[in-house]
Residue, then its C-alpha position, 0 to 999 in steps of 0.5 A: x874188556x874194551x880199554x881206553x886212555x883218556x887224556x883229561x885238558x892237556x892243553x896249554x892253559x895248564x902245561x905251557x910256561x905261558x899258560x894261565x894256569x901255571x901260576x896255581x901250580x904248588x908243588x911243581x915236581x908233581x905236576x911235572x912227573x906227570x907230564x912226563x908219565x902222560x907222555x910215557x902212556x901216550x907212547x905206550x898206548x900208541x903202540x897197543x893201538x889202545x884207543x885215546x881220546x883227548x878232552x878239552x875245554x874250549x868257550x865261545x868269546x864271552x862264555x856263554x856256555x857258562x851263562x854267566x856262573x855265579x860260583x865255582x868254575x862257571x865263574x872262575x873260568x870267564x874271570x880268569x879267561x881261560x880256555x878261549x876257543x882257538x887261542x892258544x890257551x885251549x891248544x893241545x900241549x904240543x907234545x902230547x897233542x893228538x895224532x891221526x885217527x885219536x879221538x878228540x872229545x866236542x861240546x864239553x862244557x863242565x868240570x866232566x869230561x862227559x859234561x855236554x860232550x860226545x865222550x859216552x856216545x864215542x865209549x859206547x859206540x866202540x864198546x870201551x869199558x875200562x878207562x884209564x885216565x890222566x890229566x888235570x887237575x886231580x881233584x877237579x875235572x880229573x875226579x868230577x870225569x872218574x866219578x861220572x865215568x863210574x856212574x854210567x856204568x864204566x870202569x874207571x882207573x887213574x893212573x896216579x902220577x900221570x895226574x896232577x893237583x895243584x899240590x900233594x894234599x890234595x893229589x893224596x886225597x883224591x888217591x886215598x879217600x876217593x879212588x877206592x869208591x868210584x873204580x881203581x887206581x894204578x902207576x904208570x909202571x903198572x899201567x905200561x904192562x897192561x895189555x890191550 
């Protein structure tokens, strides 16, 4: 079976010290285990040659993708501006950006990395069923792209600690009461000895 690492908003927005994002971060060991452990899979990856795909947000000036939202992310997105297109908040974190020949996922427009992108056409198209996924936030757009991705027929895995909500509760109950419904989950120790 076809693998893939799916590395889920690794973007400045979250991970840079000037990013909008940082301030909601709580628990800061968490979140920066993680960066830490995406970096280890991102190298590991590369060396199998297990194939990466980088998804993003990235909104036109004014968001009209989100046709002015009344509630949730469609309307806390355009509050707090984040996530404009080709400014430095939707930049890939420097660290961990995409490399030649990585897939970088186009058109998302919701909390999905499949909403309105070319994600399941790339997956498809190279035949890659299981999908092992890190990235942010946990319980967001990490868990709304595990549910999805298990929906259209694939087999998703988180890699727990390359993974970050904004604090333990909610980071333990994605792992807890969600995971074990929608796919699988594993630790970045456990990830680097799968084989491709």
């Amino acid at each position: 079976m076809k693998k893939a690492l799916i590395l889920i908003e690794c973007q400045n927005e979250w991970l840079s010290s000037d990013g909008k994002l940082q301030r909601l971060i709580e628990d800061k060991e968490l979140f920066n285990l993680s960066v830490t452990n995406i970096s280890k899979c991102l190298e590991y990856a590369r060396t199998l040659k297990i194939p990466i795909a980088h998804v993003g947000l990235r909104f036109q000036k004014g968001y009209p993708e989100l046709a002015n939202g009344k509630s949730g992310l469609n309307k806390a997105i355009p509050t707090f501006g984040t996530f404009p297109l080709n400014e430095f908040g939707s930049q890939f974190y420097e660290p961990l950006k995409p490399v030649e020949n990585e897939f970088i996922v186009t058109g998302r427009t919701g909390a999905s990395g499949f909403a309105g992108s070319n994600l399941d056409v790339w997956l498809r198209n190279n035949k890659i069923e299981d999908l092992y996924l890190v990235g942010y936030a946990t319980h967001v757009c990490v868990e709304s792209t595990f549910r999805e991705a298990h929906d259209k027929g694939y087999n998703p895995i988180l890699i727990s600690d390359a993974s970050s909500a904004f604090n333990k509760i909610q980071q333990e109950y994605v792992i807890k009461q969600v995971v074990h419904h929608f796919g699988e989950s594993l630790t970045t120790n456990e990830f680097l000895n799968v084989q491709q």
